[in-house]
C-alpha positions in Angstrom: 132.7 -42.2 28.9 132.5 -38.4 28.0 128.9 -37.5 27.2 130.1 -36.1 23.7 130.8 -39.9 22.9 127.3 -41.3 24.5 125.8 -38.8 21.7 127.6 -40.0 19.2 127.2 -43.8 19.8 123.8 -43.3 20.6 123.3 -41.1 17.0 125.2 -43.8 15.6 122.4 -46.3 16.8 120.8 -48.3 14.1 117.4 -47.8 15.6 118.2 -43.8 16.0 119.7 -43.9 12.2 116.6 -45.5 11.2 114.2 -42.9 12.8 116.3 -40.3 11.1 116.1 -41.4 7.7 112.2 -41.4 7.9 112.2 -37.8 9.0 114.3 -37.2 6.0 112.4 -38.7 3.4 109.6 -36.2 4.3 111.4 -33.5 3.9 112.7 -35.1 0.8 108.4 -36.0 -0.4 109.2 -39.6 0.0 107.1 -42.5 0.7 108.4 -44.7 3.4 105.4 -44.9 5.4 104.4 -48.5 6.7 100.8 -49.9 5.6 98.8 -49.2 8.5 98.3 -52.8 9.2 101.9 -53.5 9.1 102.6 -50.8 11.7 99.6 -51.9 13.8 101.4 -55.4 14.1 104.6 -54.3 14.8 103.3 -51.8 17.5 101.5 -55.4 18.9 104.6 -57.0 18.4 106.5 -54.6 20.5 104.6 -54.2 23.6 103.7 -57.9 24.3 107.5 -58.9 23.4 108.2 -55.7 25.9 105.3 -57.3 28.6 107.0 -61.2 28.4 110.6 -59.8 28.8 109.4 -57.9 31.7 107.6 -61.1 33.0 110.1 -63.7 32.7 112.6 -60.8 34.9 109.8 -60.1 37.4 110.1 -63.9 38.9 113.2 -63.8 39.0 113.6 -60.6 41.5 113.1 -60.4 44.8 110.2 -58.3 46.3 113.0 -56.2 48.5 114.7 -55.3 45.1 111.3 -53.9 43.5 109.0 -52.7 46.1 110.9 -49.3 46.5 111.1 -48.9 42.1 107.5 -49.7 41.8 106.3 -47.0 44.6 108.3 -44.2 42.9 107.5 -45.2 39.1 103.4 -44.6 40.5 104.9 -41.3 42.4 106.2 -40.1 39.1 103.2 -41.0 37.1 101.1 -39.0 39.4 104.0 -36.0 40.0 104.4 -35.4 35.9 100.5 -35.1 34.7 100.4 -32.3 37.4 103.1 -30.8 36.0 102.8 -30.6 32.8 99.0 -29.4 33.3 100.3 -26.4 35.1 103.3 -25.8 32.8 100.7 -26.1 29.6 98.0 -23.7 31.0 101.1 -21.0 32.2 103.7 -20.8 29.5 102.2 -23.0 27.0 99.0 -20.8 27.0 96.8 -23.7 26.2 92.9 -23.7 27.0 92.1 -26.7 29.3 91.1 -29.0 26.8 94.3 -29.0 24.9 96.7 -28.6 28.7 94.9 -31.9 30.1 95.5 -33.8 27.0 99.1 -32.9 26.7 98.7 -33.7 30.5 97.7 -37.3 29.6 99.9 -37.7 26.5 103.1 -36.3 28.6 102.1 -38.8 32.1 102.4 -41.6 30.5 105.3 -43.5 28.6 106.3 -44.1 25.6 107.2 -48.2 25.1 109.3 -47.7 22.3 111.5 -44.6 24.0 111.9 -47.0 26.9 113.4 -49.9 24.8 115.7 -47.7 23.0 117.6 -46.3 26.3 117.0 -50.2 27.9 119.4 -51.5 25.2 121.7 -48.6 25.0 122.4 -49.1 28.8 122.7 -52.6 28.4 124.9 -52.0 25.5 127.1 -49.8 27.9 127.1 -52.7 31.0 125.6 -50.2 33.2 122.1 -52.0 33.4 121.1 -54.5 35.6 117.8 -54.7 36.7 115.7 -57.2 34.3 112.3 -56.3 35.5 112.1 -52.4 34.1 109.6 -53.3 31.4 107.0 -54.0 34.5 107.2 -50.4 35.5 106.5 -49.6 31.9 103.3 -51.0 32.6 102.5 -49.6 36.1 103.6 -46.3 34.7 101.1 -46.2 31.4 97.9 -45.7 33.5 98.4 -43.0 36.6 99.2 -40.3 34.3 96.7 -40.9 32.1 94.0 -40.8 35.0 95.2 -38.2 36.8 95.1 -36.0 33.5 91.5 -37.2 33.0 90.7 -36.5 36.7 91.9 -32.5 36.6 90.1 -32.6 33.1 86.9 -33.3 34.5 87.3 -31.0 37.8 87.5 -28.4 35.4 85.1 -29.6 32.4 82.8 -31.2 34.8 83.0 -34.3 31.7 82.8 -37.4 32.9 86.0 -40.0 32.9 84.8 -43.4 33.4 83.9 -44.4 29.6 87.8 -42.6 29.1 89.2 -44.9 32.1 88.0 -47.9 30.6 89.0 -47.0 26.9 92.6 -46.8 29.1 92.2 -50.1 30.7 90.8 -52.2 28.1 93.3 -50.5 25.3 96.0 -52.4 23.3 99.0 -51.0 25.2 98.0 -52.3 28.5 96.3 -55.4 27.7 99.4 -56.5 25.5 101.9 -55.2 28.1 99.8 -56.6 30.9 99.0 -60.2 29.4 102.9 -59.9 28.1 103.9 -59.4 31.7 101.6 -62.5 32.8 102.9 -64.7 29.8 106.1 -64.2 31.1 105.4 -64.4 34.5 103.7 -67.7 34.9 103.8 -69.2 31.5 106.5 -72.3 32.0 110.2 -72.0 31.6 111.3 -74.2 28.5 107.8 -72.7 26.9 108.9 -69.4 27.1 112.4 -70.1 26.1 111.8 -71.7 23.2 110.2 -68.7 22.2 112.3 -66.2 23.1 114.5 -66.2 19.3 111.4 -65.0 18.2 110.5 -62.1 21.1 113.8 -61.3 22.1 116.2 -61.6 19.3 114.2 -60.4 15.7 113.2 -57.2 18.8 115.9 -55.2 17.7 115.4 -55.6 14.0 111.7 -54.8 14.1 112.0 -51.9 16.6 114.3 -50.2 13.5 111.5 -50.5 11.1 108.9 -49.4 13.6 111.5 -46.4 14.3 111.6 -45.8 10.4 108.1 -45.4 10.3 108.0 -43.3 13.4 110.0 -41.0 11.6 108.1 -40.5 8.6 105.1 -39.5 11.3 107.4 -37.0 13.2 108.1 -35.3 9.8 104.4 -35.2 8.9 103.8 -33.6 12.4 106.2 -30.5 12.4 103.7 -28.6 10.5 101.4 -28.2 14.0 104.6 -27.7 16.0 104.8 -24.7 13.7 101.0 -23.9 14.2 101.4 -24.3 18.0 103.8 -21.9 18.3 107.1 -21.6 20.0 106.1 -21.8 23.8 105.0 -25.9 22.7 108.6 -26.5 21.3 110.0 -25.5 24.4 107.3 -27.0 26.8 108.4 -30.0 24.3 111.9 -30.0 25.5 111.9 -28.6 28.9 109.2 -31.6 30.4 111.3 -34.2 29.4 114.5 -32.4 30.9 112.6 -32.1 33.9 110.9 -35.1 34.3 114.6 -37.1 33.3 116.1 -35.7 36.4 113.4 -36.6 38.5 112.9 -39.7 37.3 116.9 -39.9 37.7 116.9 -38.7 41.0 113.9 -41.4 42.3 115.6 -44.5 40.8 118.9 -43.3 42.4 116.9 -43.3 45.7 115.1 -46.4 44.9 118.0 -48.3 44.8 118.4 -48.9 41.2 121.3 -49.3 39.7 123.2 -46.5 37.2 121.6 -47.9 34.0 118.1 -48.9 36.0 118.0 -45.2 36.9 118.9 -43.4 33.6 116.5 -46.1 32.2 113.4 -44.9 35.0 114.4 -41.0 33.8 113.9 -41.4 30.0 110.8 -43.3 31.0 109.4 -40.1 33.4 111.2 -38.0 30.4 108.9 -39.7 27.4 105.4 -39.0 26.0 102.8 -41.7 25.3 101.7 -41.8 21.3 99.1 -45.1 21.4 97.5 -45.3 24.9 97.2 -41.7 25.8 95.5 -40.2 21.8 92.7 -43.4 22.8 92.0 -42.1 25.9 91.9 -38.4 25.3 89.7 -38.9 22.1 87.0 -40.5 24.1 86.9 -38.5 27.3 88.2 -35.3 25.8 86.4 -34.7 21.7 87.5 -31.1 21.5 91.0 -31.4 22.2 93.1 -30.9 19.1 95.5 -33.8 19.0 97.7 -32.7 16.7 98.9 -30.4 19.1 99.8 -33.0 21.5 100.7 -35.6 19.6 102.8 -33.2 17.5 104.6 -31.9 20.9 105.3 -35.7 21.8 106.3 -37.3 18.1 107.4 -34.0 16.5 109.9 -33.1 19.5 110.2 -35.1 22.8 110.7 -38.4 20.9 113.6 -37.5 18.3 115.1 -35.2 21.7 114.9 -38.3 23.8 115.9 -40.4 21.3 118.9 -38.6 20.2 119.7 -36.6 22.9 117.6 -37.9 26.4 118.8 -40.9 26.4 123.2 -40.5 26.8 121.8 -37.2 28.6 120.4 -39.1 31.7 122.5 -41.7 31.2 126.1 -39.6 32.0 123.6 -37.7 34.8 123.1 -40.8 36.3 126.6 -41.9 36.5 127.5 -38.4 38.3 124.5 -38.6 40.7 126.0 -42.4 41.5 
């Protein structure tokens, strides 16, 4: 299929249509924010229904089929903090503070980027690996340390209280104890189940979508504050990153869809585990710029664009 028509299918998406409509009724002064406790439960929602769809896939794989995609996931989650620190303190002209928390925010993954190009692969038959929501997992933490580590080689802070703020977090413990759930928790107990995690996912990821929307609209005013060097740091990562992360799952042995999946993955920014960690270990960095850099931009391009992008790359690397 011609990448023109991925775009459009994908922008015809009701989870994409969704996200749009909350940025437009910001720019419209409309209220379609969630209650904060209603997002917080969907977020939870999300990520442990992400963890036991990963879990019940994991038992089912053999090791030969995973051990090559879970060394280059860590690789990558290593490979894109650097990165980004470099590319933040050089063109982005960022003070250290604010380069190792875009560092942190841009090494790790967002859950919710990663289930939107998981079902439009699927969607297109070109997916299938089951066990990709374990590397979501394995790839939330290395970039958020390593970011924390150059932090403190250069603050001289400390980045233990940080690494246990990551650890202990909700993203992991829910993708982690979702993963285990899965993993070990009996067949016909997770089956029955499984309406609840499984099929209502798609329906709840479109309202979390809506209200992620609303929050990218609220967060162009610090793109504008930042400057233009952040929007195209903002763009340019996760173009980078999506061929790398392309590239390794090619190598690794994933299939077509498996790879594009690992390359919007590399290609995403973290929006819940990463602003926890950086507020404890790192107080003066301003996240509105990072955050705005990761919601403001990278998630509506990955979303919209990212996602048929390294999908038809991919395909041609295959």
């Amino acid at each position: 299929m011609p990448l023109s028509e991925l775009v459009i299918d994908n922008l015809t998406s009701p989870a994409v249509l969704a996200f749009v409509l909350g940025v437009l009724a910001v720019a419209v002064r409309g209220d379609l924010r969630l209650p904060e406790q209603v997002s917080s439960l969907i977020s939870i929602y999300l990520l442990l229904a992400i963890g036991i769809k990963g879990g019940t896939r994991l038992r089912e794989a053999e090791f030969t089929d995973i051990w090559a995609p879970i060394l280059v996931t860590l690789a990558l989650g290593v490979i894109t903090p650097i990165v980004t620190f470099v590319a933040a303190r050089r063109i982005g002209r960022l003070n250290t503070t604010n380069a190792a928390s875009l560092a942190a925010h841009y090494g790790s993954v967002s859950a919710v980027t990663f289930t939107a190009a998981e079902a439009f692969n699927k969607n297109s038959g070109i997916l299938d690996e089951g066990f990709l929501p374990a590397l979501v997992a394995i790839l939330e933490i290395p970039g958020i340390v390593v970011a924390l580590v150059i932090a403190s080689r250069h603050l001289g802070s400390t980045v233990r209280t940080a690494l246990h703020e990551v650890l202990t977090g909700k993203s992991i413990l829910l993708l982690g104890g979702g993963l285990l759930i899965g993993g070990i928790g009996s067949r016909d107990a997770v089956t029955a189940v499984e309406p609840f995690f499984i099929t209502l996912f798609p329906g709840f990821l479109c309202l979390f979508l809506l209200d992620l929307g609303t929050l990218a609209g609220q967060r162009f005013t610090y793109i504008r504050r930042a400057g233009t060097r952040l929007v195209v740091l903002a763009i340019a990562l996760p173009v980078l990153f999506g061929i790398l992360g392309t590239i390794a799952g090619t190598v690794a042995g994933l299939s077509t869809g498996g790879a594009a999946v690992l390359a919007i993955m590399s290609a995403s920014a973290s929006y819940i585990a990463a602003p926890a960690a950086v507020r404890v270990a790192l107080p003066e960095a301003d996240l509105g710029v990072s955050l705005g850099a990761a919601i403001g931009v990278t998630f509506p391009f990955n979303l919209m664009i990212g996602i048929p992008l390294f999908s038809e790359l991919a395909q041609r690397i295959a």
